[in-house]
FITOR-741961 format. One record per residue (C-alpha): residue number from 1; residue in one letter; x, y, z. Coordinates in nm, 4 decimals. Example, Ala and Ser with C-alpha at 12.3 -4.5 7.8 and 13.67 -1.06 7.14 Angstrom:
2
{vexpa 1 "a" {1.2300 -0.4500 0.7800}}
{vexpa 2 "s" {1.3670 -0.1060 0.7140}}
***
This chain:
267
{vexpa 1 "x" {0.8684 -3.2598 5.0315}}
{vexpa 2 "x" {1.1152 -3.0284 5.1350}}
{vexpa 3 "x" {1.0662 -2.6974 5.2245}}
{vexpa 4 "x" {1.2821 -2.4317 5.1421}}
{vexpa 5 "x" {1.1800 -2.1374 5.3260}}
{vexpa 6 "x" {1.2114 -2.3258 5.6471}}
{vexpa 7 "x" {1.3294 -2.0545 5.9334}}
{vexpa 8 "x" {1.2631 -1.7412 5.7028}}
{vexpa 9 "x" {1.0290 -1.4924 5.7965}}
{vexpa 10 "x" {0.8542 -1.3063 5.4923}}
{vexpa 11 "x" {0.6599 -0.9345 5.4953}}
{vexpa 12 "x" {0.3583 -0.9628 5.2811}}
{vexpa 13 "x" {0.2572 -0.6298 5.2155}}
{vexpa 14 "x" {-0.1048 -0.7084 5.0236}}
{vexpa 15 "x" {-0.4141 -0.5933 5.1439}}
{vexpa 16 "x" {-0.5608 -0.8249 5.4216}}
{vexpa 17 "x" {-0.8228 -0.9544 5.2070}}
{vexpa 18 "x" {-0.6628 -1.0693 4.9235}}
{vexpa 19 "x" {-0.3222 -1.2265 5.1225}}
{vexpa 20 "x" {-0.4510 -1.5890 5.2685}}
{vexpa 21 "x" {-0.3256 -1.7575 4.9475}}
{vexpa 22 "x" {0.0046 -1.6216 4.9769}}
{vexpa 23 "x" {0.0380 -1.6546 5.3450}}
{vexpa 24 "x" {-0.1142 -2.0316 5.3397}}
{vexpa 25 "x" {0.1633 -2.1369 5.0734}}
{vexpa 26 "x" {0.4227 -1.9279 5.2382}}
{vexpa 27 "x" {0.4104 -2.1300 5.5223}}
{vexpa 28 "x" {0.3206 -2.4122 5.3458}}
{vexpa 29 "x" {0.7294 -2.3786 5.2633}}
{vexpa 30 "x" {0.8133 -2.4118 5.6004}}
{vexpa 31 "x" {0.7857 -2.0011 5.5998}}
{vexpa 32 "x" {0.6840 -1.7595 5.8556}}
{vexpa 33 "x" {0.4559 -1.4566 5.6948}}
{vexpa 34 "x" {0.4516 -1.1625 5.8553}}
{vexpa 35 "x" {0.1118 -0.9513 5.7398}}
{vexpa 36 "x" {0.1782 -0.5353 5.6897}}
{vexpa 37 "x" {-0.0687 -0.4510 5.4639}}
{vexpa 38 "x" {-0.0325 -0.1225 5.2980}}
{vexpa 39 "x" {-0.2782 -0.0844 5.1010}}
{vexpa 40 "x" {-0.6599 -0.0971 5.2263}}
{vexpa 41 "x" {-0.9267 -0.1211 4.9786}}
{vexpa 42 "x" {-1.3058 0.0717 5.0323}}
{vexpa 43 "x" {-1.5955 0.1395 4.8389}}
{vexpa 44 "x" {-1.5938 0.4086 4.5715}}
{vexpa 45 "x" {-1.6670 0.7717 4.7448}}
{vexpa 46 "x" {-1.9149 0.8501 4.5134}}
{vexpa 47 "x" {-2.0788 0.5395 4.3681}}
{vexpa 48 "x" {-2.3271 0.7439 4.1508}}
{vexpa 49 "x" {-2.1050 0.7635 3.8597}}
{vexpa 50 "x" {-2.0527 0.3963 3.8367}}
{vexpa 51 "x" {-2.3904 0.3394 3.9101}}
{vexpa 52 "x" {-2.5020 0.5453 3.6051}}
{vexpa 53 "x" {-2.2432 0.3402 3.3676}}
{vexpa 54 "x" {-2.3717 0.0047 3.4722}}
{vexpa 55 "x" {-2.7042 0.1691 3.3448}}
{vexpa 56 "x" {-2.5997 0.1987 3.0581}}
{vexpa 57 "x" {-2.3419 -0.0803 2.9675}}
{vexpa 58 "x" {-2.5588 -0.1698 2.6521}}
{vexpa 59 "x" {-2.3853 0.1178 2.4955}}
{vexpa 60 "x" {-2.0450 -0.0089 2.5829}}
{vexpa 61 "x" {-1.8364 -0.2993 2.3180}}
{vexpa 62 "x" {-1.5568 -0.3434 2.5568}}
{vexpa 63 "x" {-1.5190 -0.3372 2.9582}}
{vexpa 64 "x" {-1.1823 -0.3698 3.1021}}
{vexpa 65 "x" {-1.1377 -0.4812 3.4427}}
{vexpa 66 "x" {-0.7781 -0.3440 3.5973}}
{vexpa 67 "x" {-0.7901 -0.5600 3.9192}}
{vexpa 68 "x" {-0.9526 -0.8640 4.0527}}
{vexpa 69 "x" {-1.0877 -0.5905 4.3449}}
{vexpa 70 "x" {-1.2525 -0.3916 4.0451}}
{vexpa 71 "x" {-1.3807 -0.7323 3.9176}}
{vexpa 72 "x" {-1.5245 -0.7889 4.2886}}
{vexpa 73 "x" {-1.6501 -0.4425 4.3032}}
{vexpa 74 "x" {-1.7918 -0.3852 3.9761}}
{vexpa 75 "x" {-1.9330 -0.7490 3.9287}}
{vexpa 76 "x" {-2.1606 -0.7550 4.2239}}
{vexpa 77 "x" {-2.3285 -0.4434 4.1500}}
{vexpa 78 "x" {-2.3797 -0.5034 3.8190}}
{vexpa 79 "x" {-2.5275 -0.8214 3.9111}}
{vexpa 80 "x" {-2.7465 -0.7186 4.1353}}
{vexpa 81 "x" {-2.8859 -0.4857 3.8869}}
{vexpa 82 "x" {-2.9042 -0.6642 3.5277}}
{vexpa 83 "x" {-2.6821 -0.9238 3.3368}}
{vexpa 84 "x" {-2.4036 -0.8485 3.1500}}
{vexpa 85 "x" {-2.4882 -0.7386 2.7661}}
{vexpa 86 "x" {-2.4671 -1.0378 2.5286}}
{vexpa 87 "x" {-2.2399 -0.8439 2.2891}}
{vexpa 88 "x" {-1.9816 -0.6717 2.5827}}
{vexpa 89 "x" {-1.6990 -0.8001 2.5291}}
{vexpa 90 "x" {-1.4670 -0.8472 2.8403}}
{vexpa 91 "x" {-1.0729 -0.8153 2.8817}}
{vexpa 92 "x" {-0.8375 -0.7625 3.2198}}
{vexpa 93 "x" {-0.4936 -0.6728 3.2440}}
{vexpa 94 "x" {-0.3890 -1.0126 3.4842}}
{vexpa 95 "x" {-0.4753 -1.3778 3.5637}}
{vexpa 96 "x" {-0.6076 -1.3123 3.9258}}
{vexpa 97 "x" {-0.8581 -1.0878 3.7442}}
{vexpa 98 "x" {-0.9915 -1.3679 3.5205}}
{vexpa 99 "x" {-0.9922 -1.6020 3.8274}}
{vexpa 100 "x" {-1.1845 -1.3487 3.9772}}
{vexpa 101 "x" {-1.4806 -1.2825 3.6905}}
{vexpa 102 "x" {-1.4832 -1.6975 3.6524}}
{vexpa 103 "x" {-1.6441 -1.6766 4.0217}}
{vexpa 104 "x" {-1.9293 -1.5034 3.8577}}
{vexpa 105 "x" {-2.0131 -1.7098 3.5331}}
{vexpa 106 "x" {-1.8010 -1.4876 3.2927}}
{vexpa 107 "x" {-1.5216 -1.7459 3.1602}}
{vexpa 108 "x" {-1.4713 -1.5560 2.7566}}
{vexpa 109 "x" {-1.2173 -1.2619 2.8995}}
{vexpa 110 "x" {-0.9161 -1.1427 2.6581}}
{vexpa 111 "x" {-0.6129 -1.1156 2.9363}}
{vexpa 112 "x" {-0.2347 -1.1299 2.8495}}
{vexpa 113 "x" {-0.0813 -1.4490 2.8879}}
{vexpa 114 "x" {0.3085 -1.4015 2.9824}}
{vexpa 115 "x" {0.3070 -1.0054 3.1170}}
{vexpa 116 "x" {0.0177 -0.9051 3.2926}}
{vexpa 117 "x" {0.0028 -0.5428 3.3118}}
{vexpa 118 "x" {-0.1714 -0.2558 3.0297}}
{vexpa 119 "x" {0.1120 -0.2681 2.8018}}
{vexpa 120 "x" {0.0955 -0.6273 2.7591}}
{vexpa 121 "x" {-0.3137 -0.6210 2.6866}}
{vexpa 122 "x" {-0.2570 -0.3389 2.4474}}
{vexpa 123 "x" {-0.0226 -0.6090 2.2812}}
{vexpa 124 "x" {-0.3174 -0.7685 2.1630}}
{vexpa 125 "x" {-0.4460 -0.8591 1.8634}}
{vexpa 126 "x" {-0.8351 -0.7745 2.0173}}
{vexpa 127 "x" {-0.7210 -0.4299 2.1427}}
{vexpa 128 "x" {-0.5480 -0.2848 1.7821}}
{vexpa 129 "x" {-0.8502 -0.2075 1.5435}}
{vexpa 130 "x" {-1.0619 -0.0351 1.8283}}
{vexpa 131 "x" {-1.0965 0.2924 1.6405}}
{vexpa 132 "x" {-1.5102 0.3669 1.6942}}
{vexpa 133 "x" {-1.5268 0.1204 1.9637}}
{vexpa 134 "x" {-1.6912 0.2490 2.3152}}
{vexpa 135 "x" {-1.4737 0.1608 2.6036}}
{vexpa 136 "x" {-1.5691 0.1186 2.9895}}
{vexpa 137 "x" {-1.2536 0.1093 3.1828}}
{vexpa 138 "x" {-1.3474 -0.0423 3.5877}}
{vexpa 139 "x" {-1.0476 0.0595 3.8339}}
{vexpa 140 "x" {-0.9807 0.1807 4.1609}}
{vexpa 141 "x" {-0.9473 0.5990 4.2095}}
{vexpa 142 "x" {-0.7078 0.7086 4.0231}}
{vexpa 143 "x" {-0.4310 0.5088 3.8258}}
{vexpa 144 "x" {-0.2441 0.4857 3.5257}}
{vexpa 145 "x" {-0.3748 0.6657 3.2538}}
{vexpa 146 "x" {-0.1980 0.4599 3.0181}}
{vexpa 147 "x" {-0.4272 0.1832 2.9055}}
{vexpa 148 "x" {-0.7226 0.4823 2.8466}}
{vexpa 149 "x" {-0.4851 0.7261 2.6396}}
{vexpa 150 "x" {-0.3331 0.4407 2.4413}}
{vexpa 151 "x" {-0.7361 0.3353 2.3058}}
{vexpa 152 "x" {-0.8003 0.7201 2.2464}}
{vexpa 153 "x" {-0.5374 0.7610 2.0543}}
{vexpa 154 "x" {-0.6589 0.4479 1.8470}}
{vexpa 155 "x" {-0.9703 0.6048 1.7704}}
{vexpa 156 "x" {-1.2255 0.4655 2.0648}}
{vexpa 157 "x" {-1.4127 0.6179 2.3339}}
{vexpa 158 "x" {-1.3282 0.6024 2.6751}}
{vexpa 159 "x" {-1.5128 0.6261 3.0275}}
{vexpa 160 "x" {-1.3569 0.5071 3.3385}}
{vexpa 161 "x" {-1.5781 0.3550 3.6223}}
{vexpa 162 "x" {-1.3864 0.3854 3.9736}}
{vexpa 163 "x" {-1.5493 0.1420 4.1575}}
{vexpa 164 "x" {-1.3278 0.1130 4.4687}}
{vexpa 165 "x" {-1.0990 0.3764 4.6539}}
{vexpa 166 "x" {-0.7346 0.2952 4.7978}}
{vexpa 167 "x" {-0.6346 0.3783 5.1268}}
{vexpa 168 "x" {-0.2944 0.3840 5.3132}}
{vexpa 169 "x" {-0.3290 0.1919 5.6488}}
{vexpa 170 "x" {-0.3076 0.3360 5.9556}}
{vexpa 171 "x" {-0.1260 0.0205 6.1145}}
{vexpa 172 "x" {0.1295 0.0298 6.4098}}
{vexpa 173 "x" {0.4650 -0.0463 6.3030}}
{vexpa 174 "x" {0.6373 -0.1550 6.6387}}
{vexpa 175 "x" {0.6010 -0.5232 6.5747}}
{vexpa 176 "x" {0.8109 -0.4518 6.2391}}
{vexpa 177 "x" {1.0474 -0.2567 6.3676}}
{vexpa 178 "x" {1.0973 -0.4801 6.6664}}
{vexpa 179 "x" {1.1446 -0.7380 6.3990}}
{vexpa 180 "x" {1.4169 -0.5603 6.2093}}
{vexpa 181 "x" {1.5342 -0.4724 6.5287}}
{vexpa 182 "x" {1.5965 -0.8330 6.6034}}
{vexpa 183 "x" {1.7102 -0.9116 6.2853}}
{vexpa 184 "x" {1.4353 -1.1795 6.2387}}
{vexpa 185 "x" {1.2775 -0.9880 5.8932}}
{vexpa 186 "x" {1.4414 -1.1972 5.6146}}
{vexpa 187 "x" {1.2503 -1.0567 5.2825}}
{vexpa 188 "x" {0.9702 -0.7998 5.1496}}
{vexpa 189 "x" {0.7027 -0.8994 4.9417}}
{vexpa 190 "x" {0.5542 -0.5825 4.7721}}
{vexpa 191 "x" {0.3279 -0.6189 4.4578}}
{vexpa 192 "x" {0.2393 -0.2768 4.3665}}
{vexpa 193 "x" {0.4144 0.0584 4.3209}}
{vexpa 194 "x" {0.1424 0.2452 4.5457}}
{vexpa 195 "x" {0.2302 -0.0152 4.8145}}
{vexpa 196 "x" {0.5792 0.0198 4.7585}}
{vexpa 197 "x" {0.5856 0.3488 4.8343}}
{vexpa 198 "x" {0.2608 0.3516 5.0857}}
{vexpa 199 "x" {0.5090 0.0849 5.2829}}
{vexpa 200 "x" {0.8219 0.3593 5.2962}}
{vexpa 201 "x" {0.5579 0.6266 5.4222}}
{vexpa 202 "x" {0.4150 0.3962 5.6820}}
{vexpa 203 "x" {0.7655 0.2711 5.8618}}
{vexpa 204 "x" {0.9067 0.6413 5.8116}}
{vexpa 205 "x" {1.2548 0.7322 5.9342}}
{vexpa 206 "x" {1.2733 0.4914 6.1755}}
{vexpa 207 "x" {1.2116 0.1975 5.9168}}
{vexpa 208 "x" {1.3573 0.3157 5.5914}}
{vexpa 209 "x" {1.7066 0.2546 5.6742}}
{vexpa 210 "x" {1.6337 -0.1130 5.7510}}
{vexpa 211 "x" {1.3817 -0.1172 5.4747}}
{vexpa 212 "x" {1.6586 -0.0366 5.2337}}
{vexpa 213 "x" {1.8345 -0.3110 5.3097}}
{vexpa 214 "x" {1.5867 -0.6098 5.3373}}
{vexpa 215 "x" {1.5428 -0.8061 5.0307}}
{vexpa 216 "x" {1.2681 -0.7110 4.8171}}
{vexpa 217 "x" {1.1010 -0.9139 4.6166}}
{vexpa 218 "x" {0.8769 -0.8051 4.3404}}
{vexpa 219 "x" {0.6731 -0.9515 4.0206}}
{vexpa 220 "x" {0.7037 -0.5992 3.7818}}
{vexpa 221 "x" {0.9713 -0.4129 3.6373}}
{vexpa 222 "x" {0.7937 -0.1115 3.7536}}
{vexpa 223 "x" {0.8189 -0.1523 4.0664}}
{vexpa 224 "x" {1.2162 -0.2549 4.0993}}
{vexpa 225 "x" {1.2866 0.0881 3.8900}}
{vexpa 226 "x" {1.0839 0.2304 4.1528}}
{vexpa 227 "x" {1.2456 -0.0114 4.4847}}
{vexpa 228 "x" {1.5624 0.1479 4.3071}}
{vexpa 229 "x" {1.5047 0.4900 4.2878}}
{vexpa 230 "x" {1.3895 0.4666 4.6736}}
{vexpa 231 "x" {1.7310 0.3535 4.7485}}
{vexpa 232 "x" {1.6680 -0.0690 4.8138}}
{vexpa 233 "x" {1.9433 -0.2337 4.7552}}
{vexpa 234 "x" {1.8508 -0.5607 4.6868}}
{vexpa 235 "x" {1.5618 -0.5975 4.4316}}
{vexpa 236 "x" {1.4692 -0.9328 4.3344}}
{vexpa 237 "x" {1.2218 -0.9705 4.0304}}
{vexpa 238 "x" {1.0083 -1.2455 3.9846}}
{vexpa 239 "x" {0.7543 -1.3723 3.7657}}
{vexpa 240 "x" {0.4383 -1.2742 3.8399}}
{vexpa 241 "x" {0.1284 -1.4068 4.0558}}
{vexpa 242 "x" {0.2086 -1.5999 4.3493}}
{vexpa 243 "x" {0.3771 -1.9352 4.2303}}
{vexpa 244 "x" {0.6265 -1.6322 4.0797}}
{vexpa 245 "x" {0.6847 -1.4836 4.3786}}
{vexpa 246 "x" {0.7118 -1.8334 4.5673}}
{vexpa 247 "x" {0.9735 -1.9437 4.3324}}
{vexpa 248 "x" {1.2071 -1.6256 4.3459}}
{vexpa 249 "x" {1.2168 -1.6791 4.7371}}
{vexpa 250 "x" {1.3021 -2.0370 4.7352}}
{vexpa 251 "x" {1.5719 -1.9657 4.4659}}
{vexpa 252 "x" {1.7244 -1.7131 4.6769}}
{vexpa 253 "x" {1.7297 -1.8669 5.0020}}
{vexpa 254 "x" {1.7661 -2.2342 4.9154}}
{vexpa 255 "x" {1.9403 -2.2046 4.5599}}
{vexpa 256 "x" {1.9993 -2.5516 4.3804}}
{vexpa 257 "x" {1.6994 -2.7282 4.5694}}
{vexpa 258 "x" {1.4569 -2.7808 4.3231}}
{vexpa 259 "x" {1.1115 -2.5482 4.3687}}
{vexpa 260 "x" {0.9617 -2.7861 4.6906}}
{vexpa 261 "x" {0.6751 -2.5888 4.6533}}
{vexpa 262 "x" {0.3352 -2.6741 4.5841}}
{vexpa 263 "x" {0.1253 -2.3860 4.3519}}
{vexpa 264 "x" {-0.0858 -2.1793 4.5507}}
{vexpa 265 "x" {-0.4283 -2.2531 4.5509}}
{vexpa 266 "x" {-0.6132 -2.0580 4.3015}}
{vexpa 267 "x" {-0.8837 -1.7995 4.4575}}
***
């Protein structure tokens, strides 16, 4: 098997916990990963609210699930405190988020199946006659508002449950810079627009000028408008999840070769 990433070193940007799949098929490539994370993920600040929805999910016909770490979050308190309602009906906005709620029995879930983000599962058929329908929403602080709006204006109810809070790292940046520095930092991995811009906070004035010209590679639109606006100047999309991601590299820096990569294992 060849491997096409062979001598390229590779920023992944996730949060600690949920990078080993990534990293393992990076180098799996012949790769060398590089772990930043810029995003750290902690419990809710005030768990009382969610606590209180849980309580009372028998009022609820349809729980979204925004992330696998809400899934994680959510799932695990929940279970600890009563089973899911028999009539709750289950959706999430990606794949890694049904991976996720597989690990704890639930296998029905409505989720997208080409885009995976809340315009896509608004796209669907279950999510259009909603009007009366009571909706619990499970996210991290803060967000989009655009999934929530969207069902209000069809006519349901809304609550959100924030069941984890996001924090930007406090991380030393010498080894990166020491590594653009070197010119040994080949490519950028960044798969959110909070990270994206959590990572040009984080490696300040000293980074941003070598940030801007590193290859970034991302799995949203969103976030190459964004990578744009912020001045990169080489945004490569890919398709989403992981094999996505794995595919745009090896296209880039060994074009014509055929994928030589093996899936990442599935969390």
């Amino acid at each position: 098997m060849t491997k096409p990433l062979t001598g390229i070193t590779i920023l992944v940007t996730r949060p600690a916990h949920q990078a080993g799949n990534l990293v393992t098929a990076i180098r799996a490539a012949g790769g060398n990963p590089l772990l930043f994370p810029v995003l750290e993920i902690r419990e809710a600040k005030d768990p009382r609210p969610l606590l209180d929805l849980i309580a009372h999910l028998d009022e609820f016909d349809l729980a979204i699930f925004i992330s696998p770490n809400a899934v994680s979050k959510a799932m695990n308190l929940i279970l600890a405190q009563r089973a899911l309602p028999a009539t709750l009906k289950i959706a999430v906005v990606g794949q890694g988020s049904a991976r996720e709620l597989k690990q704890f029995g639930v296998s029905e879930v409505i989720a997208p199946t080409t885009r995976f983000d809340s315009e896509a599962l608004l796209e669907m058929a279950e999510l259009q006659q909603i009007k009366g329908k009571r909706v619990v929403i499970f996210r991290g602080d803060g967000g989009r508002e655009l999934l929530g709006d969207t069902l209000v204006q069809r006519g349901a109810t809304v609550k959100y449950a924030e069941c984890y809070s996001r924090v930007r790292p406090d991380t030393d940046i010498a080894p990166l810079l020491q590594a653009w520095a070197g010119n040994t930092l080949h490519a950028i991995i960044v798969t959110s627009s909070e990270g994206l811009r959590n990572l040009f906070a984080m490696v300040g004035d000293a980074g941003q000028s070598w940030l801007r010209k590193t290859p970034l590679f991302v799995s949203h639109e969103r976030i190459a408008q964004i990578a744009k606006k912020l001045g990169c100047a080489e945004v490569i999309s890919t398709a989403a999840g992981d094999a996505g991601l794995l595919q745009g590299l090896s296209d880039y820096f060994n074009p014509g070769a055929g994928t030589g990569i093996c899936s990442p294992p599935k969390s």
